[in-house]
N, CA, C and O atoms as a GROMACS GRO file, in nm:
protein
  324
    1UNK      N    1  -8.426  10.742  -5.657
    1UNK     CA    2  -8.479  10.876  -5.656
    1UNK      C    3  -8.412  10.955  -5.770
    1UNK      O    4  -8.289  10.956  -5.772
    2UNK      N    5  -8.480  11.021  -5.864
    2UNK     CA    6  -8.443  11.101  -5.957
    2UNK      C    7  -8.394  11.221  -5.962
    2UNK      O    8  -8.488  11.300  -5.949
    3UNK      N    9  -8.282  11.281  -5.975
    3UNK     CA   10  -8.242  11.401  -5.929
    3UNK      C   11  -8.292  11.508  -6.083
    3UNK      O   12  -8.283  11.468  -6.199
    4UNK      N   13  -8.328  11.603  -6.053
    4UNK     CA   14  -8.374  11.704  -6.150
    4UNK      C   15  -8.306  11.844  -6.116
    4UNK      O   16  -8.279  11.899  -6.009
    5UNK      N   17  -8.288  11.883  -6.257
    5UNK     CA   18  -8.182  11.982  -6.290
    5UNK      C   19  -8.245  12.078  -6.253
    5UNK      O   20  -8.366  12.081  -6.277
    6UNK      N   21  -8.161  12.214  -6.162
    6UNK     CA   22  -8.220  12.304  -6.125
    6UNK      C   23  -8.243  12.406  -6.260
    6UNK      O   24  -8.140  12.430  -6.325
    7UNK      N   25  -8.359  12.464  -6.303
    7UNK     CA   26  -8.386  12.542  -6.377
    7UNK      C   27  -8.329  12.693  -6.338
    7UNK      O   28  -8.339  12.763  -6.237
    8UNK      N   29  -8.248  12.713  -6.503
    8UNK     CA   30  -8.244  12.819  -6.503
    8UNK      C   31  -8.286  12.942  -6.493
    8UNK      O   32  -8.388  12.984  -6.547
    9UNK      N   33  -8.191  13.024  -6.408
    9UNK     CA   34  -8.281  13.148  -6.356
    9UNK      C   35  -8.265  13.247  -6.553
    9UNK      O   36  -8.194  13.224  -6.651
   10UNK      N   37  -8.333  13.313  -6.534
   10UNK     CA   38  -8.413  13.445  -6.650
   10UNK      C   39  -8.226  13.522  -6.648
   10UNK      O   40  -8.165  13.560  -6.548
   11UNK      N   41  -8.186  13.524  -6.765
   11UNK     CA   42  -8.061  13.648  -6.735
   11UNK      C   43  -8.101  13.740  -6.653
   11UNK      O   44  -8.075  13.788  -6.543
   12UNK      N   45  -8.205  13.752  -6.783
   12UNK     CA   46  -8.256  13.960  -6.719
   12UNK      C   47  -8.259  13.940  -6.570
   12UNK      O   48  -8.186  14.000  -6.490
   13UNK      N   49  -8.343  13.857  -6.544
   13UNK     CA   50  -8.412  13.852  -6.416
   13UNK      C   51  -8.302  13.847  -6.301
   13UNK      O   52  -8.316  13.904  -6.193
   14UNK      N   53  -8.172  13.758  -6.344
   14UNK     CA   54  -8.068  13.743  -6.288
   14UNK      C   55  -7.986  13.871  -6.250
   14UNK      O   56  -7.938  13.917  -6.146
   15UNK      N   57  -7.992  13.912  -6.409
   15UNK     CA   58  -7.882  14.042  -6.378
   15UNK      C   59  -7.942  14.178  -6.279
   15UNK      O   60  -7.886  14.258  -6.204
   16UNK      N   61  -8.052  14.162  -6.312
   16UNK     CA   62  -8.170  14.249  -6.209
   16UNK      C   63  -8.139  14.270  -6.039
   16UNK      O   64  -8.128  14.366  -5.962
   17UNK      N   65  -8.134  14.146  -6.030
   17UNK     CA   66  -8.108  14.114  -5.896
   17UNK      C   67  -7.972  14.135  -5.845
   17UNK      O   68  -7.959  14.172  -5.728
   18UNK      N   69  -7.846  14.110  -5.934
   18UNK     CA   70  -7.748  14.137  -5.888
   18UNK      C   71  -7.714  14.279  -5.869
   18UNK      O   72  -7.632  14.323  -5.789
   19UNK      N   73  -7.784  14.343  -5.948
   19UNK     CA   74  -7.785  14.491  -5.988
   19UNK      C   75  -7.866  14.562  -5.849
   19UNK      O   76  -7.814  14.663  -5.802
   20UNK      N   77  -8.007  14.504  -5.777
   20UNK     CA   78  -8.012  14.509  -5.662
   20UNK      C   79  -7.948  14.493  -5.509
   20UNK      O   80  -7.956  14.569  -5.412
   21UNK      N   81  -7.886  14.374  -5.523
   21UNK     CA   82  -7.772  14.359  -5.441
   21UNK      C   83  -7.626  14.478  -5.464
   21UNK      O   84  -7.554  14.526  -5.375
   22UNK      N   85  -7.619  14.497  -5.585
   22UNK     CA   86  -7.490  14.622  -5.559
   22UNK      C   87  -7.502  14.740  -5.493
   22UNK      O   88  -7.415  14.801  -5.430
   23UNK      N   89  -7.660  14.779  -5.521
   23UNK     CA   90  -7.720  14.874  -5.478
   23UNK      C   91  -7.732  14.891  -5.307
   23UNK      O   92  -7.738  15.001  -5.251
   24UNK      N   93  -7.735  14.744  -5.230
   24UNK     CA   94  -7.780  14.772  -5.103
   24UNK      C   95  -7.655  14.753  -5.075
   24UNK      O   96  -7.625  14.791  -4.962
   25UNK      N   97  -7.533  14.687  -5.162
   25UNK     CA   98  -7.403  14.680  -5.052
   25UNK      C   99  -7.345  14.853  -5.055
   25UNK      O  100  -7.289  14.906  -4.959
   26UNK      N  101  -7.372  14.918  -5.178
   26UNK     CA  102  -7.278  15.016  -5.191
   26UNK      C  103  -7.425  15.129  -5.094
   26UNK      O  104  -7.397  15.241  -5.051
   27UNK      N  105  -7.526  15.085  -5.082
   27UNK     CA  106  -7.600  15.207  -4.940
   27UNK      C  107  -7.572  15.199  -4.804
   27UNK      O  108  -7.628  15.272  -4.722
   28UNK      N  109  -7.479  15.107  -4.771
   28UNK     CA  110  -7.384  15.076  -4.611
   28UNK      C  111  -7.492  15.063  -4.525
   28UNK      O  112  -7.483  15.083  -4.404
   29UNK      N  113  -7.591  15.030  -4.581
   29UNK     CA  114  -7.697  15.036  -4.442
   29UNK      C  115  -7.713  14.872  -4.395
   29UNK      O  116  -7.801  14.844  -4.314
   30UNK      N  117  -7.597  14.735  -4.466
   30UNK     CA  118  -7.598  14.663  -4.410
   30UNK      C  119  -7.520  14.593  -4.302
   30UNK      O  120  -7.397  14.596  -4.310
   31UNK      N  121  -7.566  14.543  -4.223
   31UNK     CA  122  -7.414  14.447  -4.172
   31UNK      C  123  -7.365  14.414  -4.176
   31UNK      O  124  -7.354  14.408  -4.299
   32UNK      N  125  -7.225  14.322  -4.110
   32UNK     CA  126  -7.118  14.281  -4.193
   32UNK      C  127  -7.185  14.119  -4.230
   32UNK      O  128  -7.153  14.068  -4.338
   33UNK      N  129  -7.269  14.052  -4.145
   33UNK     CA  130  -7.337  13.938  -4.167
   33UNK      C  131  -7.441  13.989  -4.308
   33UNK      O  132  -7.445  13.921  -4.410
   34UNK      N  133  -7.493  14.074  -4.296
   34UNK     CA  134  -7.606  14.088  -4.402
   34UNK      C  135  -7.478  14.113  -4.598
   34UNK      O  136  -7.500  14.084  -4.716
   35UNK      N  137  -7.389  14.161  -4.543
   35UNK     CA  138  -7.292  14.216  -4.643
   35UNK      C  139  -7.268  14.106  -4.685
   35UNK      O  140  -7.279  14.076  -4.804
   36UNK      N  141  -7.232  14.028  -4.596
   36UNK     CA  142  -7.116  13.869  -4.604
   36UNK      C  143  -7.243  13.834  -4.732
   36UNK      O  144  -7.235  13.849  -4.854
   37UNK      N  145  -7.337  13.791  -4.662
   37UNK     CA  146  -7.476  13.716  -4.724
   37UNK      C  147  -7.485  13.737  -4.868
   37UNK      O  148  -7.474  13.649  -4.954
   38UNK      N  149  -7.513  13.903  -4.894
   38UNK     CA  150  -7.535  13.944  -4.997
   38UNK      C  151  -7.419  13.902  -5.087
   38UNK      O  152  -7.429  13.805  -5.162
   39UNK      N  153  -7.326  13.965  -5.080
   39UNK     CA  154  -7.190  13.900  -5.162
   39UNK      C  155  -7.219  13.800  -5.229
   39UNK      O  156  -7.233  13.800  -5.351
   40UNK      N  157  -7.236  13.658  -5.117
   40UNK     CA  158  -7.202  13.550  -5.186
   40UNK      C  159  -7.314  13.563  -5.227
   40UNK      O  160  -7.249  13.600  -5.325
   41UNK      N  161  -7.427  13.571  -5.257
   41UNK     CA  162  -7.559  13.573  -5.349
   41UNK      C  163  -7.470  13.620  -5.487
   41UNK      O  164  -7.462  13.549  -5.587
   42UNK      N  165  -7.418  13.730  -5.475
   42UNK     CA  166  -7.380  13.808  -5.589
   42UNK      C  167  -7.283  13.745  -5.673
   42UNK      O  168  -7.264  13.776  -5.791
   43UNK      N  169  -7.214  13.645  -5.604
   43UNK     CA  170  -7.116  13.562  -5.659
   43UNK      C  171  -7.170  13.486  -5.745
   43UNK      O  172  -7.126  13.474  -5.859
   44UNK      N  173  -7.310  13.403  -5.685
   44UNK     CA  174  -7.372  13.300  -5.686
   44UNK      C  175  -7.434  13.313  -5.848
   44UNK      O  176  -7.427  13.233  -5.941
   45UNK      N  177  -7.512  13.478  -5.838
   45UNK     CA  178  -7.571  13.535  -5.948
   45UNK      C  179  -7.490  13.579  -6.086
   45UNK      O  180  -7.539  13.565  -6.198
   46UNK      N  181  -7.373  13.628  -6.065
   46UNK     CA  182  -7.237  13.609  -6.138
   46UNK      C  183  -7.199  13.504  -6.240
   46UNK      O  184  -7.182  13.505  -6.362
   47UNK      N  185  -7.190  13.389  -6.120
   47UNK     CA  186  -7.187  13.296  -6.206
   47UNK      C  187  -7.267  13.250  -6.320
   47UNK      O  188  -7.219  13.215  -6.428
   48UNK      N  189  -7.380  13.251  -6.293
   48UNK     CA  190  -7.507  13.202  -6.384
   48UNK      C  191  -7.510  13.327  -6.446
   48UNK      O  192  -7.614  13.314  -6.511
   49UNK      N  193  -7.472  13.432  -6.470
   49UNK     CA  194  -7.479  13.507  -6.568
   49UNK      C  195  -7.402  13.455  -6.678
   49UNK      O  196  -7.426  13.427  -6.796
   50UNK      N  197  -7.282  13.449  -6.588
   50UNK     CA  198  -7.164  13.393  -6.674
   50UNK      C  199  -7.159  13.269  -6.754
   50UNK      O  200  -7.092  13.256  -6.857
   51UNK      N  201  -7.233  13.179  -6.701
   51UNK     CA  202  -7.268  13.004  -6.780
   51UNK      C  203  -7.386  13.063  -6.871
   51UNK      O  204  -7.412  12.999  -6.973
   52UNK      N  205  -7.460  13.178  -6.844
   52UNK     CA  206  -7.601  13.195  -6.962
   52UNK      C  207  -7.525  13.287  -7.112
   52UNK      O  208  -7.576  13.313  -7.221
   53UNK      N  209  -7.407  13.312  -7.065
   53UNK     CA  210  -7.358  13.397  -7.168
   53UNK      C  211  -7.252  13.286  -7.274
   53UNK      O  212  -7.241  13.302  -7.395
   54UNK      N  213  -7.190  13.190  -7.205
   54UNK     CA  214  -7.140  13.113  -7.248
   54UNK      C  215  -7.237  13.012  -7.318
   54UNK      O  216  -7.198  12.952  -7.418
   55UNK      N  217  -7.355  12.992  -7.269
   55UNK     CA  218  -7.447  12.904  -7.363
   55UNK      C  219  -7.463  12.999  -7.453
   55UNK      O  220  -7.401  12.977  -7.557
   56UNK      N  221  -7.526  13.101  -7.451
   56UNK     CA  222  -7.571  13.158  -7.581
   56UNK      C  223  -7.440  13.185  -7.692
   56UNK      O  224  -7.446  13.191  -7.815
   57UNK      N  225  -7.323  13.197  -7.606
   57UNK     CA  226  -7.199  13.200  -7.684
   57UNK      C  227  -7.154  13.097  -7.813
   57UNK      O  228  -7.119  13.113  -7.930
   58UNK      N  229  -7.177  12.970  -7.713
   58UNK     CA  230  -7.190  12.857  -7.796
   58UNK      C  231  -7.294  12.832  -7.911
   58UNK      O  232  -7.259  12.802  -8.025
   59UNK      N  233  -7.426  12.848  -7.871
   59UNK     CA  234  -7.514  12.832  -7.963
   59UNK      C  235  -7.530  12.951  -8.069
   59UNK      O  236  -7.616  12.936  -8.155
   60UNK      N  237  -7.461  13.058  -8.068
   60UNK     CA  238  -7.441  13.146  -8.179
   60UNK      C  239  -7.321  13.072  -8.275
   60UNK      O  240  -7.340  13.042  -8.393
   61UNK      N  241  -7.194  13.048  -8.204
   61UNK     CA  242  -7.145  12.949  -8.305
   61UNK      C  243  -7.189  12.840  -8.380
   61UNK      O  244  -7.149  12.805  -8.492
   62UNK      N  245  -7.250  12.803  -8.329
   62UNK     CA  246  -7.319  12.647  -8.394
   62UNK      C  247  -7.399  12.736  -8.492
   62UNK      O  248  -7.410  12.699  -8.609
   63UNK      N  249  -7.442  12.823  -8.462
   63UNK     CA  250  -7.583  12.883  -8.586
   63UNK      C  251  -7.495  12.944  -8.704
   63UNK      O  252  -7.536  12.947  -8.821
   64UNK      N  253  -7.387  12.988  -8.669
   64UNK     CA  254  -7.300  13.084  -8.739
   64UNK      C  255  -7.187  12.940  -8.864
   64UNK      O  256  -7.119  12.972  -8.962
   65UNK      N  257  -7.208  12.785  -8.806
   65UNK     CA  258  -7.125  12.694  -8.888
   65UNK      C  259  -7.196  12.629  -8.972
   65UNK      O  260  -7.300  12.564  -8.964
   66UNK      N  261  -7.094  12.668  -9.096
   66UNK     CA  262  -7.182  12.614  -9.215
   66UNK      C  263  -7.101  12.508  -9.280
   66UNK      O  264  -6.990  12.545  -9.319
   67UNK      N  265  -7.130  12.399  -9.297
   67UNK     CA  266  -7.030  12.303  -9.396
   67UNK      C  267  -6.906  12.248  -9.328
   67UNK      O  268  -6.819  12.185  -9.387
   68UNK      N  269  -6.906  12.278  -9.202
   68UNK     CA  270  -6.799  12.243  -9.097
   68UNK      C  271  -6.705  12.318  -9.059
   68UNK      O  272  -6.606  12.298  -8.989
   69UNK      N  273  -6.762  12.445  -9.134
   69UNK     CA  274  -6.674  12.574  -9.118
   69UNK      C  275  -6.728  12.682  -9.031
   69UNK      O  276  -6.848  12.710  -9.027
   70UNK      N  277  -6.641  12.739  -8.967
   70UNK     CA  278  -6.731  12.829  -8.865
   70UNK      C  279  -6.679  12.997  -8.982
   70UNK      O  280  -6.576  13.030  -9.040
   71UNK      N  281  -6.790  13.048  -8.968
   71UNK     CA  282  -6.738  13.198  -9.050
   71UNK      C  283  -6.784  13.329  -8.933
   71UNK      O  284  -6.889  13.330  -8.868
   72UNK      N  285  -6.706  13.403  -8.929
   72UNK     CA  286  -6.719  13.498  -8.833
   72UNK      C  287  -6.762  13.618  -8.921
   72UNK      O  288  -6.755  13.628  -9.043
   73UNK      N  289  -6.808  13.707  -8.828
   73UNK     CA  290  -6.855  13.787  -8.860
   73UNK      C  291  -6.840  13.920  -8.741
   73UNK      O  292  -6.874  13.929  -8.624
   74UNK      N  293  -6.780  14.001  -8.825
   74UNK     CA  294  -6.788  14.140  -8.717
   74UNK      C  295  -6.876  14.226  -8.637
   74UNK      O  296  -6.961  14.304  -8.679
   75UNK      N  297  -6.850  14.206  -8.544
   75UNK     CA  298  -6.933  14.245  -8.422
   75UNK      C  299  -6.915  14.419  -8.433
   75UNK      O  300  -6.816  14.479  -8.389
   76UNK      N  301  -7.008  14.470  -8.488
   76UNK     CA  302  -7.046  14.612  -8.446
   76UNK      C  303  -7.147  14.693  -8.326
   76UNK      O  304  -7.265  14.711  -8.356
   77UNK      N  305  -7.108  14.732  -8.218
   77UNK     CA  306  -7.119  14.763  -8.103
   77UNK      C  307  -7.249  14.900  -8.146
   77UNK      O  308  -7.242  14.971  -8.247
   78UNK      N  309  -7.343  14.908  -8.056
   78UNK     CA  310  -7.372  15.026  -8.102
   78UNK      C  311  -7.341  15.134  -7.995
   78UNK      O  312  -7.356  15.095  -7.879
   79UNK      N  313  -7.292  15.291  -8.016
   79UNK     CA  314  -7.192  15.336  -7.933
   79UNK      C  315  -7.309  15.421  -7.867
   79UNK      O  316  -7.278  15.512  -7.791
   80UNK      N  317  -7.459  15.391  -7.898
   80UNK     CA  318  -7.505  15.509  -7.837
   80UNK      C  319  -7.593  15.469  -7.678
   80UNK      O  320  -7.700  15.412  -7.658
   81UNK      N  321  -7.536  15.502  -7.625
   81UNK     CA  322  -7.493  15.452  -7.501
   81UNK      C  323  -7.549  15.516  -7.351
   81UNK      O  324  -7.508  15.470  -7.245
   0.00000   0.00000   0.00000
């Protein structure tokens, strides 16, 4: 039997949702079972934010190495916010 890789969830779509879940823990209108629940979702969603940022992390380096050299380049933030 062939095991197949679970497809990645959408950042956006990811961060969306976690951003929903903060929303219903910090409106107290859940239980401590519904709280518990949500959490670990939020953990769950966390993470895979966190592995989608680290891929794209990686694959900006690789785009950014030229000749076996990696060259950096300064990250300017935009402050308007």
């Amino acid at each position: 039997m062939a095991t197949r890789k679970k497809a990645p969830l959408d950042f956006e779509q990811s961060l969306a949702e976690l951003q929903q879940l903060v929303e219903r823990l910090e409106g107290g209108e859940l239980s401590l079972e519904e709280s518990l629940s949500a959490f670990e979702q939020g953990i769950r969603l966390t993470r895979d934010c966190q592995g989608a940022l680290g891929q794209a992390e990686q694959k900006v380096q690789m785009l950014l190495e030229r000749d076996g050299e990696t060259r950096t380049e300064p990250f300017e933030a935009d402050d308007q916010a």
